[in-house]
N, C-alpha and C positions, 0 to 999 in steps of 0.2 A: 448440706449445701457446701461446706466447705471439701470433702471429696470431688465433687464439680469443681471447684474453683481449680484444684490439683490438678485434676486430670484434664481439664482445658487448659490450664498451664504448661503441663508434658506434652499434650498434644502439639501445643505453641512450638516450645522449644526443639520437638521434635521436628515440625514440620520446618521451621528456620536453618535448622543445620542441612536439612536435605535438602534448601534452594540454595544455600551457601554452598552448597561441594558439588552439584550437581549443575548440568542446562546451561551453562555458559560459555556458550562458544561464540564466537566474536560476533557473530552477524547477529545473534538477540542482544546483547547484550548494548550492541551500536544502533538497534531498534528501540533500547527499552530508554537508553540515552536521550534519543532522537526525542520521543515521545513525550518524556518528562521537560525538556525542553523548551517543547513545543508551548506549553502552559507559560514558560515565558512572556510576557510582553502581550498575552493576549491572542500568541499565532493561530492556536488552534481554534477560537472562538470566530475569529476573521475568519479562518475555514470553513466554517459550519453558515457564518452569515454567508459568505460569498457560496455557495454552496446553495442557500436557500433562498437571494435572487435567483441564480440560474434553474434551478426547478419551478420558483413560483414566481415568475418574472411579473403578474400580475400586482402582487403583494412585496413589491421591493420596497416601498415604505416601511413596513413592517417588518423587515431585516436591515434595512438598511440604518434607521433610528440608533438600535443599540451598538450596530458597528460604530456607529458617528459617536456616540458617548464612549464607549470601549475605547478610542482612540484621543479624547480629548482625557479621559481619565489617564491613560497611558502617558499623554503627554505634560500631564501634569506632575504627575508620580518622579516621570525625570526633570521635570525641572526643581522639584523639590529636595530631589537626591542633590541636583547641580549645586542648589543652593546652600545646601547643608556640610557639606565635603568641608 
């Protein structure tokens, strides 16, 4: 068991150095940014609800709910921060 544990560990370290020196040229790089970003603030979750009234515009209560909590949590969170500073 512990050869597994070595040899997923070399494979680890292996594979980290080769995305470390490798793939980075500015437009992934400004996408991979973008992305992680995105998770910010809840953006990309507002994407996906708004995304899923406009396909199931029958069912926008049912997207629209967790957007509505998504954003009172959101705006909680800063005013918590606000408070706290």
């Amino acid at each position: 068991m512990a050869d597994l544990w070595w040899a997923l560990r070399a494979l680890d370290v292996r594979l980290l150095r080769l995305l470390r020196t490798r793939g980075h040229s500015a437009p992934i790089e400004t996408a991979v940014v973008r992305f992680a970003q995105s998770g910010e603030n809840g953006l990309i979750w507002h994407g996906i609800a708004a995304a899923g009234v406009g396909v199931h515009a029958s069912k926008r209560p049912g997207y629209a709910r967790p957007s509505d909590i998504l954003a009172g949590a959101l705006l909680g969170d800063a005013l918590a921060r606000l408070l706290t500073r």
